[in-house]
C-alpha positions in Angstrom: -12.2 -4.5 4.2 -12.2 -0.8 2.5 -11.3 0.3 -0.5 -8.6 2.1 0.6 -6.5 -0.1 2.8 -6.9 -2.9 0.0 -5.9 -0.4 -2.8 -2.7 0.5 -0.5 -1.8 -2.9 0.4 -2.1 -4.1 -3.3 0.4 -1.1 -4.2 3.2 -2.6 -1.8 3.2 -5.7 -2.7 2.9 -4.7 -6.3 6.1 -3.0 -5.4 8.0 -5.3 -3.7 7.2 -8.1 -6.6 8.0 -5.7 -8.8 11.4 -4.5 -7.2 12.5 -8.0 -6.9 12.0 -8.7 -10.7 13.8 -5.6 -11.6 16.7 -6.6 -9.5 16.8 -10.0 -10.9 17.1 -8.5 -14.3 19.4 -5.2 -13.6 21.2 -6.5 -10.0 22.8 -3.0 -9.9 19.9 -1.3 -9.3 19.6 -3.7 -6.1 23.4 -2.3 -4.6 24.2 0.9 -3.1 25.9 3.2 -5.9 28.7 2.0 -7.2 29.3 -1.1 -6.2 29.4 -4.3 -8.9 27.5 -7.6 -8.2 29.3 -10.6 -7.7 28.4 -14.3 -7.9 27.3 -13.6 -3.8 25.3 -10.8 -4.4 23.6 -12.6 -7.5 22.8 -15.6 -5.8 21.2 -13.4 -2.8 19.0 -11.4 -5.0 17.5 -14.9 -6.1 16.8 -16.2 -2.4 15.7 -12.8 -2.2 13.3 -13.5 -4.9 12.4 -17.3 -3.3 10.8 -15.4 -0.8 9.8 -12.3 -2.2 8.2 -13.0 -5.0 5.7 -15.8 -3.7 5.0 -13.5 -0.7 4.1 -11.0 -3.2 1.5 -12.8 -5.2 0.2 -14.6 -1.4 -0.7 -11.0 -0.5 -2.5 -9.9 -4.0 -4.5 -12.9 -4.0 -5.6 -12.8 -0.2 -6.3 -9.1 -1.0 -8.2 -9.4 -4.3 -10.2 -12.5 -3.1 -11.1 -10.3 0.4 -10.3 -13.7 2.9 -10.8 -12.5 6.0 -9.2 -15.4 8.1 -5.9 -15.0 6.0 -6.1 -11.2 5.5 -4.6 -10.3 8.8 -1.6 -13.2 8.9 -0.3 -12.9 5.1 0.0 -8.4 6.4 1.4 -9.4 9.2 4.1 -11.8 7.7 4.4 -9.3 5.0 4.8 -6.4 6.9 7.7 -8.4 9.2 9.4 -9.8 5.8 10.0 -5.9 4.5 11.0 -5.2 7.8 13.5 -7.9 7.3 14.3 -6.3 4.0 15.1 -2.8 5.5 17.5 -4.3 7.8 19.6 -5.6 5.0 19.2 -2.7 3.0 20.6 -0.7 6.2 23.2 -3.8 7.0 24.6 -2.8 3.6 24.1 0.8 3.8 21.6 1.5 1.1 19.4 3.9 2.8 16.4 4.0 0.0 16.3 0.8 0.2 15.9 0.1 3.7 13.6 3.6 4.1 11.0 2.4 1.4 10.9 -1.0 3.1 10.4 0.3 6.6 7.3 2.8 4.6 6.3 -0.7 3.1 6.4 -2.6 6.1 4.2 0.3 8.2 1.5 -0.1 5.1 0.8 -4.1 5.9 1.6 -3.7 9.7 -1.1 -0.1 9.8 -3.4 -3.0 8.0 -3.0 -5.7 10.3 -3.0 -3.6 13.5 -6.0 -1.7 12.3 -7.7 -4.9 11.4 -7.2 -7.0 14.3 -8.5 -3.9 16.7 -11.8 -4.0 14.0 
């Protein structure tokens, strides 16, 4: 794979790993403005983080060690689990959120699609 594509892959999931750990730490940063966490919101961020977080470190490692035969499922499963992710953020109307997933998401699936036509 090129440089490129690997460097810009690496950056999203560097992103999303690192978003989730923030919103473990501060969960206000995960809610739209204004609005508190609650014992529910808390306990989503860390099934959020069950699945993020692992997904995450799957994609730097298939990245940095160049796999081929895993390089185009861990994207693609990446790619559909941010698009997941926007549709919550939209679900509970915070638009950043679900914008810079759907930018995420288009990153891994560009990757995938690109690949797979290679």
């Amino acid at each position: 794979m090129m440089l490129l594509p690997v460097l810009a892959n690496v950056a999203v999931a560097l992103v999303s790993g690192v978003s989730c750990a923030v919103g473990l730490v501060r969960p206000r940063l995960a809610l739209p403005a204004g609005e508190m966490p609650t014992p529910g919101t808390e306990f989503l961020l860390g099934a959020y983080a069950a699945r993020a977080l692992p997904l995450s470190l799957v994609t730097l490692a298939v990245l940095v060690t160049g796999n081929p035969a895993a390089i185009i499922p861990v994207l693609a499963v990446a790619g559909l689990a941010q698009l997941g992710d926007a549709a919550l953020g939209a679900r509970q109307r915070n638009m950043p959120m679900a914008a810079t997933c759907v930018a995420l998401a288009a990153v891994h699936l560009a990757t995938a699609t690109w690949l797979l036509a290679r």
